[in-house]
C-alpha positions as a printed Julia matrix, in Angstrom:
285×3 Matrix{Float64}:
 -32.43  172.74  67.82
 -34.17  169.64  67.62
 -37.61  169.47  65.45
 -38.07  165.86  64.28
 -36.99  162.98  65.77
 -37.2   159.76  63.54
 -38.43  156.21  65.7
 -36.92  153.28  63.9
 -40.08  150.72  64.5
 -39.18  147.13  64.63
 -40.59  143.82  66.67
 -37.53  143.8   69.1
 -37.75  144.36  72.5
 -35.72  147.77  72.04
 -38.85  149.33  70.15
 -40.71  150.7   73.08
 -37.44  152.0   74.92
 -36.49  153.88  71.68
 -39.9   155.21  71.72
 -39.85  156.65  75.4
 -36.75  158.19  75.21
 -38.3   159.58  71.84
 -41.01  161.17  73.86
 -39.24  162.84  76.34
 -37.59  164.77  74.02
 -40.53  165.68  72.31
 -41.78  166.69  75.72
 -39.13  169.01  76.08
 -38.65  170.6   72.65
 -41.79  170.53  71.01
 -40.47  168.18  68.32
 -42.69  166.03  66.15
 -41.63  162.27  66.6
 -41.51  160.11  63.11
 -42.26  156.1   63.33
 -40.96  154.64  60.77
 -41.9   150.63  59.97
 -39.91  148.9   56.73
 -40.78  146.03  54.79
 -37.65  144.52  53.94
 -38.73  143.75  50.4
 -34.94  143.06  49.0
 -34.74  140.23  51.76
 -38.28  138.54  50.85
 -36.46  138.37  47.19
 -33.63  137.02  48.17
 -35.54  134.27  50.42
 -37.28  132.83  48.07
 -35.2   133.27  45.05
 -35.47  133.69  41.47
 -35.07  131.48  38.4
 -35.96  128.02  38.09
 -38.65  126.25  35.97
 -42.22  127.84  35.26
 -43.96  126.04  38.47
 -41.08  126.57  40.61
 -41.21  130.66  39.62
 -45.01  130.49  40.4
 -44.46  128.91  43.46
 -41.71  131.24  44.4
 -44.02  134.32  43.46
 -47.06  133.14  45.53
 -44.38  132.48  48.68
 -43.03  135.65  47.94
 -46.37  137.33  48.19
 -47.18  135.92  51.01
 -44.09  137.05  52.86
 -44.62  140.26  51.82
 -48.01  140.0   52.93
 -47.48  138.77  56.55
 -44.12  141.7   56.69
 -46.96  144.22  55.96
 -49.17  143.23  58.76
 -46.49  143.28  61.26
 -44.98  146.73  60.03
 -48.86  147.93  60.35
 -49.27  146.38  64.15
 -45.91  148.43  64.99
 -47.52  151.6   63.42
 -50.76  150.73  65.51
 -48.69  150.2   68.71
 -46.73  153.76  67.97
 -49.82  155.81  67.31
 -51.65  154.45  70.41
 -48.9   155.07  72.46
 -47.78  159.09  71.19
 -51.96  159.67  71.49
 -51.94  158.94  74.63
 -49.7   160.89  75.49
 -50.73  163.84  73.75
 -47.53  164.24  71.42
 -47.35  165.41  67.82
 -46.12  162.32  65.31
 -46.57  160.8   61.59
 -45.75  157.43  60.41
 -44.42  156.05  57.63
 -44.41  152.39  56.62
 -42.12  151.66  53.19
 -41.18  149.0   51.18
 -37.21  148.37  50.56
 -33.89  147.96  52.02
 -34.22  149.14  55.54
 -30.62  150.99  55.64
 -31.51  152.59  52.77
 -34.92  153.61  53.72
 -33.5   154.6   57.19
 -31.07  156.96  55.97
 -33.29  158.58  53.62
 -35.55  159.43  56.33
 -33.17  160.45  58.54
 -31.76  163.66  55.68
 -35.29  165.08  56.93
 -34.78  164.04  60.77
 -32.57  165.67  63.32
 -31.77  162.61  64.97
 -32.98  158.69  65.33
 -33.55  156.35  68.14
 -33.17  153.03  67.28
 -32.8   149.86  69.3
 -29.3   148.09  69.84
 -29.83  145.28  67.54
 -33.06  145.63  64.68
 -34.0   142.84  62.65
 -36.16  144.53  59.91
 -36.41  141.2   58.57
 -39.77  140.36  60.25
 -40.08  137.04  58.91
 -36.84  136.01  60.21
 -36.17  138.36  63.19
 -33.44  136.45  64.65
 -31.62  136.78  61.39
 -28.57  139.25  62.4
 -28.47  142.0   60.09
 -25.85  145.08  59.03
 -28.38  147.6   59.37
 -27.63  149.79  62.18
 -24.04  150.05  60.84
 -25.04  151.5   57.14
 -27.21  153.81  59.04
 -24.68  155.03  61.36
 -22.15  154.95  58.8
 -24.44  156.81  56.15
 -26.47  158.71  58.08
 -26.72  162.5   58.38
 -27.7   163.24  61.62
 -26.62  161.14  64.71
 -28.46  157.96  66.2
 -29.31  157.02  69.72
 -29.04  153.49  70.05
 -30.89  152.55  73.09
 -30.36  150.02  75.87
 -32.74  147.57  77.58
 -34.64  149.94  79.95
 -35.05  153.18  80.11
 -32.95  155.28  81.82
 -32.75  159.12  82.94
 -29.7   160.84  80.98
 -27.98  162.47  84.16
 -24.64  161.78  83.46
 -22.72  161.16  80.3
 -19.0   159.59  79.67
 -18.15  161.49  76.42
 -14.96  159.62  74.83
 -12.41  161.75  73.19
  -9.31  160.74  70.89
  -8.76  163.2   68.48
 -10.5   161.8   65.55
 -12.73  163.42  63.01
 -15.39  161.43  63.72
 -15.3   161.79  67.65
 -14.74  165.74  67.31
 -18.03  165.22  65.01
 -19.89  163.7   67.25
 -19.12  165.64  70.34
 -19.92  169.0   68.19
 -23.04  166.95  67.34
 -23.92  166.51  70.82
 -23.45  169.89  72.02
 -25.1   171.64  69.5
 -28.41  169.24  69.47
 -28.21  168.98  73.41
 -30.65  166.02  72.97
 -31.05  165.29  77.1
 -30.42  169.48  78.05
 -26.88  171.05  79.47
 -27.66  170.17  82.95
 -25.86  167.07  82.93
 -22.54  165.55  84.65
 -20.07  165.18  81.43
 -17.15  163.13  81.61
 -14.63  163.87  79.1
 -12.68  160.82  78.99
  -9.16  160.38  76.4
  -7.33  156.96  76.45
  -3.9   156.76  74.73
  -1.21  154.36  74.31
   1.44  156.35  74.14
   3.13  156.99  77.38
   5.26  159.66  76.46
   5.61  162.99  77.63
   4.52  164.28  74.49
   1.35  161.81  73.93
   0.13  163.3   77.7
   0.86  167.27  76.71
  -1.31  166.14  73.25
  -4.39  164.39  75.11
  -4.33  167.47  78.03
  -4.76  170.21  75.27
  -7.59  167.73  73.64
  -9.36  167.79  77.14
  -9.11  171.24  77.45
 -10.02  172.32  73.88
 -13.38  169.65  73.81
 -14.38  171.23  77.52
 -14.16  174.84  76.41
 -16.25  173.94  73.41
 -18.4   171.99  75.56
 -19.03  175.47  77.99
 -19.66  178.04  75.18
 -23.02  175.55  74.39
 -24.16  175.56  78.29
 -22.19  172.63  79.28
 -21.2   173.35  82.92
 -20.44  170.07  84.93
 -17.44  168.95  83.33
 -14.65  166.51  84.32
 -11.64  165.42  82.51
  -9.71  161.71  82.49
  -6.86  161.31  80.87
  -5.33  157.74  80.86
  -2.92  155.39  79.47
  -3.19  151.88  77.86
  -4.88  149.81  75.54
  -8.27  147.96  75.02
  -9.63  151.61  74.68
 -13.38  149.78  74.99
 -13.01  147.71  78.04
 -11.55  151.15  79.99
 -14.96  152.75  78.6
 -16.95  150.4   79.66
 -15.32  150.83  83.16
 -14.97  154.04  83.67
 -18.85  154.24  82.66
 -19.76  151.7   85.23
 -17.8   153.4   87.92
 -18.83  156.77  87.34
 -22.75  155.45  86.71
 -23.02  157.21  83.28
 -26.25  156.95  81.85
 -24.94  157.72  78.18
 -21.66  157.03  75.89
 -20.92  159.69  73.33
 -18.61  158.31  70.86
 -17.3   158.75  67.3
 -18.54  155.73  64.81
 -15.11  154.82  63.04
 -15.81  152.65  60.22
 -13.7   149.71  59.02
 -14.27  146.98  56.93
 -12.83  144.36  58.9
 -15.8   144.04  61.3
 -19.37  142.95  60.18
 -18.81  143.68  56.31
 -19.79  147.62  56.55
 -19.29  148.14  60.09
 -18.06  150.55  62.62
 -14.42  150.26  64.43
 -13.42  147.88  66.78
 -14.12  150.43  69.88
 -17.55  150.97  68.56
 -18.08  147.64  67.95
 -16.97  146.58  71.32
 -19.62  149.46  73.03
 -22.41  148.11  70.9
 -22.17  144.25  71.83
 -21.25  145.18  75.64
 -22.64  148.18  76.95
 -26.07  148.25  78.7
 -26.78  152.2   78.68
 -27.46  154.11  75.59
 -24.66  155.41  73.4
 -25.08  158.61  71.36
 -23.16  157.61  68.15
 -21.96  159.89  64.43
 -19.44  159.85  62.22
């Protein structure tokens, strides 16, 4: 049951889709919607650095503050645009604006939250927001409760590819899914498993996956299910496809993390839904 849904507030053009979507679930459950605007305080540091002779440290300071100053303003616009918006429409919300490191900050919030829309790429940095940032990954990666990250328009959840393989974080995340049932059970779900493996036994193993993830799926209302097996590589790609084809609205998939990609980062699958999907994708670990 879904009760508070955290809004992660931030200058991109991602903000007000994350909000929406926000909103209709509050519409539907009743939940009270969180905004939440950071001022990256550890990156204002780091900016303008530290050390140096007596004038440079004043100068530093009085940049620093003025930074700081101008990050504050813009995380209090974002609250003003938030509030406007969930008056007007009647819904129940609170805001927060803190200073700190945003994934930090974001995560905390969230161990009171039941789940966070956020938009594909935030850059809490609001002096710099083209700077890329790591954020979204610690949050997915640390986060208790799962994150909707949005796409560029908003989009009714009708149909949703839900990928399988077996892991603990997919299982996660699909248990995650059907036990919040953040868009309702009256949905199209596609349960789709991609292996390499062409064996007989590799086909018996992904069959009895299928079968075990859409009985789950059932005993939590789920009744519109459809199973894909298939074989091959570039596991991503296939998603991407399959999504496109079928004209899923949503991706439901495990967050496997890895160092290898962006420092503290999710798996390459992951990775590859994030930079190329345009519809939402439900993500855990």
């Amino acid at each position: 049951m879904i009760k508070r849904i955290l809004v992660a507030l931030d200058p991109d053009a991602d903000t007000p889709i994350a909000t929406q979507y926000a909103m209709d679930l509050a519409r539907r459950t009743g939940a009270e919607i969180t905004g939440l605007a950071v001022v990256d305080t550890k990156h204002i540091v780091a900016e303008t650095g530290i050390g140096g002779s007596i004038g440079a440290m004043h100068y530093a300071e009085k940049i620093r503050r003025q930074m700081t100053e101008k990050a504050r303003d813009i995380a209090q616009d974002l609250i003003d645009t938030f509030v406007g918006t969930l008056d007007e429409a009647g819904l129940p919300h609170q805001e927060l604006v803190m200073d700190g490191t945003p994934a930090d900050l974001i995560v905390d919030a969230l161990n009171f939250h039941d789940i966070l829309f956020v938009g594909r790429d935030p850059h809490f940095f609001y002096n710099r927001p083209d700077r890329p940032t790591d954020t979204l990954a610690r949050v997915v990666k640390r986060g208790v409760a799962p994150a909707v990250v949005v796409g560029p328009s908003l989009r009714p959840i009708r149909r949703v590819l839900l990928a399988c393989d077996g892991s603990a974080p997919s299982i996660q995340t699909m248990q995650r899914f059907a036990q919040l049932q953040p868009f309702g059970t009256d949905l199209t779900v596609d349960l789709v498993h991609i292996r390499e493996d062409t064996g007989e036994a590799a086909r018996h193993r992904a069959d009895l996956l299928l079968h075990r993830t859409r009985t789950y799926l059932e005993a939590h209302g789920f009744q519109a299910l459809n199973e894909t097996s298939m074989e091959g590589d570039h596991t991503a790609e296939r998603l991407l496809r399959h999504a496109e084809h079928h004209e899923a609205d949503l991706i439901v998939a495990g967050a496997h993390s890895v160092s290898a990609v962006r420092r503290i980062a999710f798996g390459s699958t992951t990775h590859a839904l994030l930079d190329q999907s345009t519809i939402p994708l439900f993500l855990y670990h």
